[in-house]
C-alpha positions in Angstrom: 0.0 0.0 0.0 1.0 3.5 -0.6 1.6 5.7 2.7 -1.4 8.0 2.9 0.4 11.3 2.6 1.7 10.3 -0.7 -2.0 9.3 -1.5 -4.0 12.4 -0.2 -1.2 14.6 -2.4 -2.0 12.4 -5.4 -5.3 13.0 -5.3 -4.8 16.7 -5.0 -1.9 17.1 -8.0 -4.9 15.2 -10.5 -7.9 16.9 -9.3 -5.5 20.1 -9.9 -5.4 18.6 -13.6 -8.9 18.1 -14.0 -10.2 21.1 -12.4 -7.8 23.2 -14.8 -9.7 22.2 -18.0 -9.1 18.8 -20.0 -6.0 17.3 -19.3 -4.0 16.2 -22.8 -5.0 12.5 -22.5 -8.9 13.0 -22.2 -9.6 12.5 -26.0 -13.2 11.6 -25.1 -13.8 9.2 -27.2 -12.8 5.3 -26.4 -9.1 4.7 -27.3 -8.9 3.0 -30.9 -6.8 0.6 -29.4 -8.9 -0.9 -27.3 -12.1 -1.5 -29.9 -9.2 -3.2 -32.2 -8.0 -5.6 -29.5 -11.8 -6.4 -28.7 -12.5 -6.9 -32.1 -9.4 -8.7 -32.9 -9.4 -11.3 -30.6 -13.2 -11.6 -29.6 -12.9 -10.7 -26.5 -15.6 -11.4 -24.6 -15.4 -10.9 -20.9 -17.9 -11.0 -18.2 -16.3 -8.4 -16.0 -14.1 -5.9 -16.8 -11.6 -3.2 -14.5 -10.7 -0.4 -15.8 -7.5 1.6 -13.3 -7.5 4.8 -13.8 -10.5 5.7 -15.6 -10.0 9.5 -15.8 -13.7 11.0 -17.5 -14.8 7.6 -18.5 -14.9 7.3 -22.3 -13.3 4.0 -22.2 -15.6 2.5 -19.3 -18.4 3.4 -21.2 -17.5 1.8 -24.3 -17.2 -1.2 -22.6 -20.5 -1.0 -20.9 -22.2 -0.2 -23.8 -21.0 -3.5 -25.6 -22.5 -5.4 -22.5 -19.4 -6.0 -20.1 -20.3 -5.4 -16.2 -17.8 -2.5 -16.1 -16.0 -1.2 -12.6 -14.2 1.8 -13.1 -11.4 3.5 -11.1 -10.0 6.8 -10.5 -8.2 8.5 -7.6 -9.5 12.1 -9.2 -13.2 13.0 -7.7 -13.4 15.5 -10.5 -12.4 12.7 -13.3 -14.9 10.5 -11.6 -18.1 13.2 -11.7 -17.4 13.8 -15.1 -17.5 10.0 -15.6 -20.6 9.9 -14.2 -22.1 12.8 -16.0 -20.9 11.4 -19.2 -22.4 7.6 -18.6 -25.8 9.6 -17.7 -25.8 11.2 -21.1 -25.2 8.3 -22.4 -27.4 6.0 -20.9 -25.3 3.4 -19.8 -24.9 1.7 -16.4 -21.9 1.0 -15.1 -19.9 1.1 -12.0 -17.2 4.3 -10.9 -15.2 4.4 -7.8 -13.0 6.7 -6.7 -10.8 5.5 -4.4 -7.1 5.2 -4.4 -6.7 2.1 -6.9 -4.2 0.3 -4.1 -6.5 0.0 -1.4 -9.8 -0.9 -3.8 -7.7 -4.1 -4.9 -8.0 -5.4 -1.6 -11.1 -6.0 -1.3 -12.2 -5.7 -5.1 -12.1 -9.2 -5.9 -11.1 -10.7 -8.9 -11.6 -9.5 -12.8 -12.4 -11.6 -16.6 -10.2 -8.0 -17.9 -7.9 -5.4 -16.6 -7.6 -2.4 -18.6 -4.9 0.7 -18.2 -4.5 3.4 -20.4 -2.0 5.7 -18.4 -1.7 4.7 -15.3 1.0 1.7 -15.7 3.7 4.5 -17.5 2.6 7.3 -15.1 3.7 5.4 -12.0 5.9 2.3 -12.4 9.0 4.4 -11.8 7.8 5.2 -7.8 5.4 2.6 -7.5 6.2 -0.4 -9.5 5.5 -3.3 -6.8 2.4 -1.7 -5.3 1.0 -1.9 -8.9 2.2 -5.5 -9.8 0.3 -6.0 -5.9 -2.9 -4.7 -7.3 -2.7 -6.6 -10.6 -1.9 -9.9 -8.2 -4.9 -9.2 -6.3 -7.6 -8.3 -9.5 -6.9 -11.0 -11.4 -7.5 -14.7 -11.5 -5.5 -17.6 -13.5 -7.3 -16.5 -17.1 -7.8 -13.2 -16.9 -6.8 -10.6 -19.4 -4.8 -7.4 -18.9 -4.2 -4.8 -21.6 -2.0 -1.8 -20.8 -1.6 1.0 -23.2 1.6 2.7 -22.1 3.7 6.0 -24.0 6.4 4.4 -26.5 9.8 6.5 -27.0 9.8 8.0 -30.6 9.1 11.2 -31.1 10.4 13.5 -28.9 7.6 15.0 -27.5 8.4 16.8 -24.6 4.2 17.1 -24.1 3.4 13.2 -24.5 3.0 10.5 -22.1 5.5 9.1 -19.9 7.5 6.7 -22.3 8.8 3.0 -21.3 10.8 0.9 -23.6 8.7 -2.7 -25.1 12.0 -4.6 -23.1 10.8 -2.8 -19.7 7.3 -3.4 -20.3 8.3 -7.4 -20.9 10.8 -7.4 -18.0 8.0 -5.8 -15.2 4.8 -7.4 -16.3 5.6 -10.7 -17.2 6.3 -11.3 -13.8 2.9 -11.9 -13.6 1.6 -12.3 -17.0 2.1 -14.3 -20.3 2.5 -12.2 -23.6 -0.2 -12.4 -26.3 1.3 -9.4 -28.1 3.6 -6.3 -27.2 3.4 -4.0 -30.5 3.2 -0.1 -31.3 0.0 2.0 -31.1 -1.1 5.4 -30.8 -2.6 7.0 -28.2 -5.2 9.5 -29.0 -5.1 13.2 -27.0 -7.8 15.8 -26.4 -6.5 17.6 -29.4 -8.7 15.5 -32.1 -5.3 16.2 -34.4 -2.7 14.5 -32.4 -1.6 11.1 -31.5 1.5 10.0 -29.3 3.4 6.7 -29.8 2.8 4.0 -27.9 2.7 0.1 -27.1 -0.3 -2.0 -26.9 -0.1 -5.1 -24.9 -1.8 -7.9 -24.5 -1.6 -10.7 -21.6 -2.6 -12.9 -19.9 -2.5 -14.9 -16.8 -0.9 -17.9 -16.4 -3.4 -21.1 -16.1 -1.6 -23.5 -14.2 -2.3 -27.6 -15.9 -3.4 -29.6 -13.4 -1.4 -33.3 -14.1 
């Protein structure tokens, strides 16, 4: 678990984001990424987790294709807006916010994880406590996508970057690769992608002899 100084001043520093306007990776609209990977490998999950959720647009894609959705943020301003946004669209789905380290211990187990932005924002400080919460989430089975910044154009604005052998060398502690390739992630300007890795895994089932 994170010490709860260092989690009361993370809530603060993203609310600060949020209540300043839209923050550069709320593109409001469900990442392209994701619909491909669904659609690619018909995915079909029962129940779906979705760390750091931010405004929602991803959660509520995946509501609307029938998924029971649970959504997560740390940001009560991310999470309203969440809210707000799956009223207008008339889906029903579930948003928390809490601080993602201490939902996962009592959150039960998940058919999918999804990141997009939390993995790269945080594995430098909190590396362990996230692998923790990924332990604790998911089952033997279960499905993890991350969509995580990818060095290449020196954007000084873009995501946090990590290199495809640090993504392989920190998550497949846990998790078996299905694939590790390049993507984009889309920003609030409707213009402008970043580089960056999609990858699929999943958890190891264990054969019993």
């Amino acid at each position: 678990m994170l010490p709860a100084s260092k989690v009361k001043k993370q809530y603060s520093n993203w609310d600060a984001i949020y209540q300043a306007g839209t923050p550069p990776w709320d593109a409001g609209k469900p990442h392209a990424e994701l619909i491909r990977v669904l659609e690619e490998y018909h995915l079909r999950p029962r129940t779906v987790l979705e760390v750091g959720c931010g405004t929602g647009s991803d959660a509520i894609y995946l509501a609307r294709r029938r998924f029971e959705v649970t959504a997560v943020d740390c940001s009560a301003i991310a999470i309203e807006r969440a809210r707000l946004r799956a009223e207008r669209h008339d889906v029903v789905l579930r948003f928390v916010q809490a601080d993602v380290f201490e939902f996962a211990g009592t959150a039960g187990c998940f058919d999918f994880v999804y990141d997009a932005g939390l993995y790269h924002a945080i594995r430098e400080e909190h590396l362990e406590a996230y692998l923790d919460m990924l332990w604790r989430v998911t089952r033997p089975g279960s499905y993890y996508l991350c969509l995580a910044g990818a060095p290449g154009e020196g954007d000084d604005d873009g995501p946090p970057v990590v290199t495809a052998d640090e993504m392989q060398e920190e998550l497949c502690r846990l998790f078996e690769v299905i694939h590790l390739r390049a993507a984009r992630l889309e920003s609030s300007d409707p213009e402008r992608t970043h580089p960056a890795w999609s990858c699929l895994m999943r958890r190891p089932v264990v054969q019993s002899k």
